[in-house]
N, C-alpha and C positions, 0 to 999 in steps of 0.2 A: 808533806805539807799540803800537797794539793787534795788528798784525800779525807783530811779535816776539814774543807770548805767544800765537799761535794755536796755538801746537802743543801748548799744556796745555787746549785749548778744544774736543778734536775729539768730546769726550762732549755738546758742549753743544748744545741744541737751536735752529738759526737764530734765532729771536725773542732767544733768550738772548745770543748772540754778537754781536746787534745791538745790542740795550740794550745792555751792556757797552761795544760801541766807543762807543753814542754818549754813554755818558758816562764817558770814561775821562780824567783829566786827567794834567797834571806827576805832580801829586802823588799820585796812585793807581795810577799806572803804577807809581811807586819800591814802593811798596807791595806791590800785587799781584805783580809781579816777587820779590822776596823770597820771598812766599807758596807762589807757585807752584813755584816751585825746590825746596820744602821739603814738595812735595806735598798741601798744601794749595789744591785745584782745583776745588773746590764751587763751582758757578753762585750757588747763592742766598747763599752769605754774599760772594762779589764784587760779586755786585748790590746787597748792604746793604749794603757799604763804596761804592760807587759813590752809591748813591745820597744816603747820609747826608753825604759829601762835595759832592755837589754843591748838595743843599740850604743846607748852611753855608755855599759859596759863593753862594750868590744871595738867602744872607740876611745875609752880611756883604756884599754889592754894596747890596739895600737899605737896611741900617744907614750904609752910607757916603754914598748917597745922600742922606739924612733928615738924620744925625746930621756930617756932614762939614767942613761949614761953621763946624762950633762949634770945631773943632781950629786955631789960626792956624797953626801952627809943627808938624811930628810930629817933628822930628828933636827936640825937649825931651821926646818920650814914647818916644822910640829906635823908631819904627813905622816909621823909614824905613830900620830894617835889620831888617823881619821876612820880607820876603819875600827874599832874600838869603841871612838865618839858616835858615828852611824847606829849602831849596835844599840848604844847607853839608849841614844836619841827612839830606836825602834822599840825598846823595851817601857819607857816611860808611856809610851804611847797605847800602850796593853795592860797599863796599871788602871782596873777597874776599883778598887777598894779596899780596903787594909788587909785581908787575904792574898789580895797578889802583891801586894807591897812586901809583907812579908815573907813571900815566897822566895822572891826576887832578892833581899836584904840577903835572906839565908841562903839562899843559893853561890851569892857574892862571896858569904864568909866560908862558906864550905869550901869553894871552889880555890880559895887562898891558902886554906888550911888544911886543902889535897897540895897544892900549887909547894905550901913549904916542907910536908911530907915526904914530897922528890918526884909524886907523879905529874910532871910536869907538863906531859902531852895530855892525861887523861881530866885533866883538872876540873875544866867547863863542862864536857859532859859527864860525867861520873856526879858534880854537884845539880844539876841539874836534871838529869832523871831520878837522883834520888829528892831532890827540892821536888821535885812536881810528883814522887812516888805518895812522900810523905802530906803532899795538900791532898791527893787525892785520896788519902787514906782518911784524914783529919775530916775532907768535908762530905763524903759519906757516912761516919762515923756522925756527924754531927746532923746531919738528915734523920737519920736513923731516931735519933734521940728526939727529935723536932715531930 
């Protein structure tokens, strides 16, 4: 991930680019990805969003360790569709125009229709490197002709 956005990085000082990969997650990839499109390219507030995300992460890993046990059931707190919802919420946010909408669409139905198949661990990536094999094929094929 982080090697997709090095090329908004080239101002930034090695220490800086390191911290940054090494805490770069799902979810501040979706982030920072936006940000930096929009020229928004500043080390130090990447590194506040990095780091204030990963904090939260390792203090809701503690809080789940501590506090986890006390929960029987999460699907009665709907917790077992947050990280999921996160996900949908991260992807919508990367939807630039009817190309990646339908990427995205297909990628959904593929991934369901590995998921009923039986590969049921392979599902998401398997539709998904081939969803973005087959954009990337469509939209230089469509350059090409342009």
């Amino acid at each position: 991930m982080s090697a997709s956005l090095s090329r908004y990085m080239r101002a930034w000082s090695k220490p800086q680019v390191a911290a940054f990969a090494f805490e770069l997650t799902d979810e501040t990839f979706g982030v920072h990805s936006l940000r930096f499109e929009q020229d928004d390219t500043g080390a130090g507030r990447a590194l506040r969003i990095n780091l204030v995300c990963h904090l939260a992460w390792i203090s809701g890993t503690l809080l789940g360790v501590l506090a986890g046990g006390l929960i029987d059931d999460v699907r009665l707190l709907g917790l077992d569709f947050a990280l999921p919802a996160m996900f949908i919420a991260l992807l919508v946010l990367q939807l630039r125009g009817r190309m990646y909408t339908w990427v995205a669409l297909g990628a959904g139905a593929l991934s369901m229709l590995i998921w009923v198949v039986g590969l049921t661990q392979w599902n998401v990536i398997l539709a998904a490197v081939t969803a973005a094999g087959v954009a990337a094929g469509v939209e230089t094929w469509y350059r090409k002709r342009s």
